[in-house]
C-alpha positions as CSV (number, residue, x, y, z in Angstrom):
1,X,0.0,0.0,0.0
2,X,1.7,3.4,-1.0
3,X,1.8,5.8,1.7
4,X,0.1,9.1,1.1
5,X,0.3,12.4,3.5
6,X,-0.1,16.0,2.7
7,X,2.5,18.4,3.0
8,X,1.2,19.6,6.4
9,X,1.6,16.3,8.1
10,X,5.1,16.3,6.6
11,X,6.3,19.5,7.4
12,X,4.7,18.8,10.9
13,X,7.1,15.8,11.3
14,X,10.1,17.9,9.8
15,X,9.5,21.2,11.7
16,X,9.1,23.2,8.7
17,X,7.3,25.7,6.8
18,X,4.5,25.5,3.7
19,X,4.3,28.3,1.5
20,X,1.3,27.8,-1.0
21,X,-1.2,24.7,-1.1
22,X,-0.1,22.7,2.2
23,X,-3.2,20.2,1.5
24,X,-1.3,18.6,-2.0
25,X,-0.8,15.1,-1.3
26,X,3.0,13.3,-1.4
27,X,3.8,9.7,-2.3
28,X,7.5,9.8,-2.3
29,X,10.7,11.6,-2.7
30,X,12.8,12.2,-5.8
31,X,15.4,14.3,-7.7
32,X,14.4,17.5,-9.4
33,X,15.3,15.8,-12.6
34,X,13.4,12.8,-12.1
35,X,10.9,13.5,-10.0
36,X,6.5,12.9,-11.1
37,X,3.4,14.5,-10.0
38,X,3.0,13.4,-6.2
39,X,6.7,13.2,-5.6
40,X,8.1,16.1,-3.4
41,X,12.1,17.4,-4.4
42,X,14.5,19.3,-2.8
43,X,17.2,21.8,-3.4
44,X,20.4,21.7,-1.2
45,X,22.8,23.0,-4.4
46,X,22.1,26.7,-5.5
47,X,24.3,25.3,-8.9
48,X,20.8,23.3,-9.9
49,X,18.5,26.6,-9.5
50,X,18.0,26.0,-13.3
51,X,16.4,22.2,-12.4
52,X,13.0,23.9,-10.7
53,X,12.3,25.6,-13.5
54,X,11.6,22.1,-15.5
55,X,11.0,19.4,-12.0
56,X,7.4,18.0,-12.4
57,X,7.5,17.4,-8.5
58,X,4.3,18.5,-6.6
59,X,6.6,20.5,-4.2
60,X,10.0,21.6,-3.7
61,X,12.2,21.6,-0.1
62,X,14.1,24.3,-0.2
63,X,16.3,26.8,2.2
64,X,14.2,30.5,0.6
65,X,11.7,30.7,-1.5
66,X,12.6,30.1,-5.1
67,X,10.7,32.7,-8.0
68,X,11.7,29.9,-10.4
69,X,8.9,27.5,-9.0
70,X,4.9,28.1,-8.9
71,X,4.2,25.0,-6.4
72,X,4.1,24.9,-3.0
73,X,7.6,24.9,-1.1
74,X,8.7,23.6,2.3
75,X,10.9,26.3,3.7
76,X,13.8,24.7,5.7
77,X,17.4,26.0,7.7
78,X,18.6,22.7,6.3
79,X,17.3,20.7,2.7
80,X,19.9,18.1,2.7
81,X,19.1,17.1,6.5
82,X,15.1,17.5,5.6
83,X,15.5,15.2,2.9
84,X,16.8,12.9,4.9
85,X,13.9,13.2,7.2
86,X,11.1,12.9,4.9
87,X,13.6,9.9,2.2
88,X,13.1,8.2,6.0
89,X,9.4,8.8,6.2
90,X,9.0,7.0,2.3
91,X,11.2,4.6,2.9
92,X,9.9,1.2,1.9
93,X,10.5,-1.2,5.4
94,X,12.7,-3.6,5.4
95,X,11.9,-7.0,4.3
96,X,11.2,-9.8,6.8
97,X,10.7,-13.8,7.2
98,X,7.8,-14.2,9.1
99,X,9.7,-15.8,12.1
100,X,12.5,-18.4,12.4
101,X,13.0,-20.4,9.0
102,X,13.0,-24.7,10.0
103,X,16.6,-24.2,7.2
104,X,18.1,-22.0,9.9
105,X,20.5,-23.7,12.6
106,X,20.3,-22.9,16.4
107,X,22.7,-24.3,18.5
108,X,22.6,-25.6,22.2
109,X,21.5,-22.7,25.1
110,X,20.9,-20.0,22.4
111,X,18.2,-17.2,23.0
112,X,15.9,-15.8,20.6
113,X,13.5,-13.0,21.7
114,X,10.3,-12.3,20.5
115,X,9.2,-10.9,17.0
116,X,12.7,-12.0,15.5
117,X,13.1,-12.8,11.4
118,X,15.3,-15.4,11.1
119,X,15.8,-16.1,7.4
120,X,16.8,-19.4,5.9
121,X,20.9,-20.7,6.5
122,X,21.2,-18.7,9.4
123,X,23.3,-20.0,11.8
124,X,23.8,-19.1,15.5
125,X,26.0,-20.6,17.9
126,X,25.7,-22.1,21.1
127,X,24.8,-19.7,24.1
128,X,24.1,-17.0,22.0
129,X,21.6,-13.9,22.9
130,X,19.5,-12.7,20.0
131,X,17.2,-9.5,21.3
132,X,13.8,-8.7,20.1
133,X,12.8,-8.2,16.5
134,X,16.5,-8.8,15.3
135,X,16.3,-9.6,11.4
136,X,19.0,-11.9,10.4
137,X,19.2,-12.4,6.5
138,X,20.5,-15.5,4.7
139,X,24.0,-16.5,5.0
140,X,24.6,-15.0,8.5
141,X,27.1,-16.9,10.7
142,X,26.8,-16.0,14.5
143,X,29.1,-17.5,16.4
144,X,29.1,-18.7,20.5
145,X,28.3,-16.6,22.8
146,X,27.5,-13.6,20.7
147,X,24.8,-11.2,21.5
148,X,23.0,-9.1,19.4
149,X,20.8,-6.1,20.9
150,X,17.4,-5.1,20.1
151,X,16.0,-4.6,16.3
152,X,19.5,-4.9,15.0
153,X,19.8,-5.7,11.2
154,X,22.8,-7.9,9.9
155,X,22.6,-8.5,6.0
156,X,23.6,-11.4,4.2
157,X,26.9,-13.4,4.6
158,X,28.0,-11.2,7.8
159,X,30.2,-13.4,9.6
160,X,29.8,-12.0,13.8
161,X,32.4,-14.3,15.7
162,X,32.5,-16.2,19.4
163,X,31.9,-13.7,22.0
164,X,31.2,-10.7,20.1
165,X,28.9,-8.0,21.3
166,X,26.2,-6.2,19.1
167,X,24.1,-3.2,20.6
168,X,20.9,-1.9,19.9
169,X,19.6,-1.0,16.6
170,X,22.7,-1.7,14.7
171,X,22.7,-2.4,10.7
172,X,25.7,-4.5,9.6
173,X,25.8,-5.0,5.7
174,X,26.1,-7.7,3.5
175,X,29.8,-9.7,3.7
176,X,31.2,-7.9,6.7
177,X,33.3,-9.5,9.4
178,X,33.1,-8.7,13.0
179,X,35.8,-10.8,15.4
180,X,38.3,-11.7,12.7
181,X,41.7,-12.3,14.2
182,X,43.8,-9.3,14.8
183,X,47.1,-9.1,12.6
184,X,50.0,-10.2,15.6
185,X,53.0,-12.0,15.2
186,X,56.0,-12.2,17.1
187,X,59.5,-12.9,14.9
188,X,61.2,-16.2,16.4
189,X,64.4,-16.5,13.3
190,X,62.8,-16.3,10.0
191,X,59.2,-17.6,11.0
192,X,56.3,-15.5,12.3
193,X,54.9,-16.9,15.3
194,X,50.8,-16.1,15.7
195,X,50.1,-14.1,18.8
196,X,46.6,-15.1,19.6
197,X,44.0,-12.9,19.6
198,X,41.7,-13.6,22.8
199,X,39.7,-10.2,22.9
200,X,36.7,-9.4,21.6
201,X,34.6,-6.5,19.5
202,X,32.0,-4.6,21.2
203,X,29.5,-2.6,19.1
204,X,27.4,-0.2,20.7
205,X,24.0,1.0,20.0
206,X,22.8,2.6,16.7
207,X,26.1,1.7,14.8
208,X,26.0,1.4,10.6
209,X,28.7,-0.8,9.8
210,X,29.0,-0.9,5.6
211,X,29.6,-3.9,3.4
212,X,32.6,-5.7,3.6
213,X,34.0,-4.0,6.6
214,X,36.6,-6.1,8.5
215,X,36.4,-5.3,12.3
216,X,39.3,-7.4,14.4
217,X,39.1,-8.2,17.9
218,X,41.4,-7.5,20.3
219,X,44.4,-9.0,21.2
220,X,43.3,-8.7,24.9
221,X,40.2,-6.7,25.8
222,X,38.0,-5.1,23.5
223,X,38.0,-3.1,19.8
224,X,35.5,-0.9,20.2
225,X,33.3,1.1,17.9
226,X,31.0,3.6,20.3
227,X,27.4,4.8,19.7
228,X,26.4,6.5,16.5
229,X,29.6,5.6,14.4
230,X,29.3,5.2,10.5
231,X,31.5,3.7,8.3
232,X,31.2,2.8,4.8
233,X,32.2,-0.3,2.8
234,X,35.6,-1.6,2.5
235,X,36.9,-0.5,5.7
236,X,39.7,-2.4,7.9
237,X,39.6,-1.9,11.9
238,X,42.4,-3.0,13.4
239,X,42.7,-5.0,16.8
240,X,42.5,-2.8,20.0
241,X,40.7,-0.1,18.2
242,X,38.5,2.6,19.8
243,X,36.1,4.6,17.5
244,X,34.3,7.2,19.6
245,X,30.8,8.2,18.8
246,X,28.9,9.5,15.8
247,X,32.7,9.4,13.5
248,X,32.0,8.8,10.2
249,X,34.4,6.9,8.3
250,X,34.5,6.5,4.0
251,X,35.5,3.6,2.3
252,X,38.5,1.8,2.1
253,X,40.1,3.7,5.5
254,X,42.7,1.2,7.0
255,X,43.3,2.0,10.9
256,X,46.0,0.3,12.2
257,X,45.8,-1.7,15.9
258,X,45.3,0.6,18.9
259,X,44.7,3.5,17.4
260,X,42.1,5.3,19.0
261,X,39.7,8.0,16.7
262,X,38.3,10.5,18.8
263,X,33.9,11.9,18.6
264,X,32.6,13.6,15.6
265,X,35.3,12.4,13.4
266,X,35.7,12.4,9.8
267,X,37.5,10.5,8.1
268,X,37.7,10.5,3.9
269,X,38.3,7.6,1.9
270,X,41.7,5.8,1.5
271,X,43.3,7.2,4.5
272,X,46.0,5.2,6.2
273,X,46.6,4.9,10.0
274,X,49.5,3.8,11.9
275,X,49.6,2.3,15.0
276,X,49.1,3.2,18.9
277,X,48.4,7.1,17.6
278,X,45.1,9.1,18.8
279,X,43.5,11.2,16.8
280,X,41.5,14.5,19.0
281,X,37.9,14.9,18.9
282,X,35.9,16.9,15.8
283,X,39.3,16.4,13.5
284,X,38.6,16.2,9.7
285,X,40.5,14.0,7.7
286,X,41.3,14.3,4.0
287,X,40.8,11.7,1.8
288,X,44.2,9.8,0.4
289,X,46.3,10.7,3.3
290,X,48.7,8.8,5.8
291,X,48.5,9.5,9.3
292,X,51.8,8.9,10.8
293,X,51.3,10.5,14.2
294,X,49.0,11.5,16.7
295,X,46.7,15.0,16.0
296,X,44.9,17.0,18.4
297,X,41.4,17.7,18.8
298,X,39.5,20.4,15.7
299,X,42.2,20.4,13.0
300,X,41.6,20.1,9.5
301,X,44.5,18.0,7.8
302,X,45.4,16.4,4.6
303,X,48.3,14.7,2.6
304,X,51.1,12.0,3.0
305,X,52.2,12.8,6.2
306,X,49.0,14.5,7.1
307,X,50.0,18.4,8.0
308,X,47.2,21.4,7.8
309,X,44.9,21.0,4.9
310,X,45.8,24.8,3.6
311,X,49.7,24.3,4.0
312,X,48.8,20.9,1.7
313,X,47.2,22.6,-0.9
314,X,50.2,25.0,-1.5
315,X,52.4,22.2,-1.2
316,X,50.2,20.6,-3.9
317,X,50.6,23.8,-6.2
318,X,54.2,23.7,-5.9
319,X,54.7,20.1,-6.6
320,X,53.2,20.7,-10.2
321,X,55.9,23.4,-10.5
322,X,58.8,21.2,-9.7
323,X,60.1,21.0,-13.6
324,X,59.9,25.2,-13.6
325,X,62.1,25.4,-10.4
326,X,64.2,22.9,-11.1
327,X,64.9,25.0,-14.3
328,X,65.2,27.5,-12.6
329,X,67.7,25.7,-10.2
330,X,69.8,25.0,-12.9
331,X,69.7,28.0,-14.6
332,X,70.9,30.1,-10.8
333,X,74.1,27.4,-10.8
334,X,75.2,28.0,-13.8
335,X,75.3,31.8,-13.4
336,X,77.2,31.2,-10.2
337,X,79.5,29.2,-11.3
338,X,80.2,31.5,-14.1
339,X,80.4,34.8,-11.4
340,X,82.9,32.1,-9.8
341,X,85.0,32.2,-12.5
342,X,85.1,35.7,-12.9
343,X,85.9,36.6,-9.7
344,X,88.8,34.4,-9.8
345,X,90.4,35.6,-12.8
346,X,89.6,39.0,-11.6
């Protein structure tokens, strides 16, 4: 059944403002470009001013009120973070097995709460807590001891192993690993000796872990990743590691073991950790770069080492003129060499 609400009940839910016809009825969200009749848009990039000219959406979100556009607007402080809000409201609900599928395997002492979906080739290990309305999707290994908190989603072919720890309304996408063995040997001659990895990974409540994510336990103790962290796919969490809460990290970000990543973090894609370093709260990482060292709390930084993004991007302009200076080098020798010469037969 489609959902259908007028732009007052939406604008009720969003704290916002109509201006024109607040009784025209939504069906769902779209881009200016590609949005129908029923379909509400939104406009968080003054560069596509020339879209709402030509959108066929029934209404427009939108920071001021655009002359360009005759239908009704939602007046926001924020379009990107209302779009969110009402792409949330249409958002078709996540599909569910009606219960615990006979093809799934529970083993020994396990708990399952109430209203769980439990989808065909599950597995869950032996003492293992699974909250209330958890959905597990096909393909999901859970190994002993694990719990998993309250309406938590893990995707297909997530691998959580023994002992791990879940929170509350976490999603986990498809082919991540949570409890892998963290990357320690000890040199003994030429072979590497294993150290084993006897910790754990705790992941607190409303966590988003993306796909293919590789999150180690600990050596001893715990790797943590704290409320509200987001990370996208591809990443690699090292053992020991503490996230603090609500970083977001992009894809393919490698973090070295105990490192610890301080709250409100960002982190762009590709960027390299050592070890043992901590990185300050708020601090805003470029993408591509190498962090060799620790950096306090509210700095911006970039580049292999990471130094202040502005010094990087005048180190970046100079690099292109390397050839000119070195010219140029060249060019300043060979005049003082020849003043050299001069002065000596002088």
């Amino acid at each position: 059944m489609t959902l259908e609400l007028t732009l007052k009940q939406i604008a009720k839910s969003i704290c916002a403002t109509v201006e024109g016809d607040d009784q025209v009825l939504i069906t769902g969200i779209n881009s200016l470009v590609l949005a129908e009749k029923g379909e509400i848009s939104f406009l968080s990039d003054p560069r596509l001013k020339s879209q709402v000219r030509t959108t066929k959406a029934s209404a427009v979100i939108t920071k001021e009120i655009i002359s360009l556009y005759q239908g009704p607007q939602m007046i926001v402080a924020d379009p990107s973070l209302a779009y969110a809000k009402v792409a949330t409201i249409f958002a078709p609900a996540i599909p569910r097995f009606p219960g615990i599928s006979e093809k799934s395997i529970i083993g020994k002492g396990a708990h399952i709460g109430k209203d769980v979906s439990i989808y065909p080739f599950v597995y869950i290990g032996r003492e293992s807590i699974i909250d209330n309305e958890v959905t597990l999707f096909p393909g999901v290994y859970i190994g002993d001891r694990v719990t998993i908190g309250k309406e938590s989603v893990i995707y297909s072919n997530v691998a959580i192993m023994s002992d791990c720890v879940i929170g509350k309304k976490v999603i986990i996408h498809a082919g991540t690993v949570i409890g892998s063995d963290g990357f320690g040997f000890a040199k003994e001659c030429d072979k590497n000796i294993k150290i084993p990895q006897t910790g754990i990974v705790q992941i607190e409540d409303e966590v988003e872990i993306g796909a293919q994510n590789a999150i180690d336990r600990a050596s001893l103790g715990k790797t943590v990743i704290k409320r509200g962290v987001k990370t996208d796919n591809l990443v690699q969490i090292g053992h020991n590691v503490v996230v603090s809460e609500n970083t977001i990290i992009v894809a393919q970000v490698g973090i070295a073991g105990s490192t610890k990543i301080g709250k409100n973090v960002i982190i762009g894609g590709q960027v390299g950790f050592t070890d043992h370093i901590e990185i300050g709260d708020r601090v805003i990482i470029g993408s591509k770069s190498g962090v060799a060292k620790s950096i306090p709390a509210d700095q911006v930084v970039s580049g292999i080492p990471t130094m202040p993004h502005r010094l990087w991007l005048k180190t970046r302009g100079h690099i292109r003129r390397l050839p000119e200076y070195s010219e140029r080098l060249k060019e300043l020798e060979d005049r003082v060499k020849e003043l050299e010469k001069q002065l000596k037969k002088g």
